[in-house]
C-alpha positions in Angstrom: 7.6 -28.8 18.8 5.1 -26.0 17.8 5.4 -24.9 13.9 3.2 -21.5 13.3 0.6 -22.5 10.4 0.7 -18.9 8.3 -2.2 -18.0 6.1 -2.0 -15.7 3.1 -5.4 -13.7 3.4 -4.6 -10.9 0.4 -1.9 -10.3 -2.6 -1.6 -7.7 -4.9 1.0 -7.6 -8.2 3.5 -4.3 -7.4 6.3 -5.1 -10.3 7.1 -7.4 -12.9 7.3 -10.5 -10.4 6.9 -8.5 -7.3 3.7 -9.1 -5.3 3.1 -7.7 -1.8 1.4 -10.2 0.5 -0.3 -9.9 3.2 -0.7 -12.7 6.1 -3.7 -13.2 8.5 -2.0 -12.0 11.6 -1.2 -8.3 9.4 1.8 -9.1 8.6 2.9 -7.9 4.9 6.1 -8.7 3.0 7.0 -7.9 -0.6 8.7 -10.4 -2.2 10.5 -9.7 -6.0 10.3 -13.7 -7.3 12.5 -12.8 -10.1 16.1 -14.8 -8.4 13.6 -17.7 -8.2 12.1 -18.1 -11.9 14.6 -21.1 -13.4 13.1 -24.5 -13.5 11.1 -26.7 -14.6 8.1 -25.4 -12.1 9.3 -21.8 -11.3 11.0 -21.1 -15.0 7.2 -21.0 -17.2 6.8 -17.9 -14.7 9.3 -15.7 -16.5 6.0 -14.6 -18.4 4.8 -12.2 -17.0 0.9 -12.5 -18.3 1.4 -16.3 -16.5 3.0 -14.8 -13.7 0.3 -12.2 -13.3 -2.7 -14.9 -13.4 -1.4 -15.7 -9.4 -4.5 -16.2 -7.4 -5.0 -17.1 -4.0 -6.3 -20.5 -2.7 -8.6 -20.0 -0.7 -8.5 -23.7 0.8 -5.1 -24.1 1.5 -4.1 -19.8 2.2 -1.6 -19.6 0.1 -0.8 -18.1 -4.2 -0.9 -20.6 -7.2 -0.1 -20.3 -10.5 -2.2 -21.9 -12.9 1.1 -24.2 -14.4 0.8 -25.3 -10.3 3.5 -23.8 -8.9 3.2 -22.5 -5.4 5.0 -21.6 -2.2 4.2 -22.8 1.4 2.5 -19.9 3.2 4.6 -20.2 5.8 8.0 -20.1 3.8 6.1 -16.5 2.2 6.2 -15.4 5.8 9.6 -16.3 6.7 10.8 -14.8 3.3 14.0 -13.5 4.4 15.0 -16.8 6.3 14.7 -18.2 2.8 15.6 -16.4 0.0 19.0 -16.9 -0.7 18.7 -20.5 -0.4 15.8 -20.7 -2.8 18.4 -17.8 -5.2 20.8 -20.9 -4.5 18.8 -23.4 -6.2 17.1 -21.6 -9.0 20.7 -21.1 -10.4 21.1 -25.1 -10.1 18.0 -25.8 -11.8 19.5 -22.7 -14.9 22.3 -25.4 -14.6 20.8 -28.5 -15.1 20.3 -30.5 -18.3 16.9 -30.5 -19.8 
């Protein structure tokens, strides 16, 4: 089975929780994080001054937030595949006791 491994190689902030990326093969998606800030991990990113401290990791390609959330450059790159699903689960974690 061959799995493409997908580097993030740039980022920059273009809205509230909006950041374009760009991956090392050109590729560049924007991606609005907003449906995905609920949570224990995800929800501390509804600030936007945290939100806006993303950087990228150089060892491992991808962005980090300094509470340690992150995303799997290759789920950044298949975005679309992905989205609703994560949309899904952010209102489950809204949902869930604390």
């Amino acid at each position: 089975m061959n799995h493409p491994i997908h580097r993030v190689t740039a980022f920059e902030v273009v809205g509230p929780y909006s950041l374009r990326i760009r991956f090392e093969d050109g590729l560049e998606r924007t991606i609005d994080f907003s449906p995905m800030l609920a949570g224990e991990l995800f929800g501390p990113l509804c600030d936007r001054s945290l939100f806006q401290q993303v950087r990228l990791d150089e060892e491992v390609h991808t962005l980090v937030w300094p509470n340690g959330a992150d995303f799997d450059p290759a789920t950044l790159y298949d975005w679309p595949l992905y989205a609703e699903a994560f949309a899904a689960h952010a209102k489950q974690w809204q949902l869930a006791p604390a």
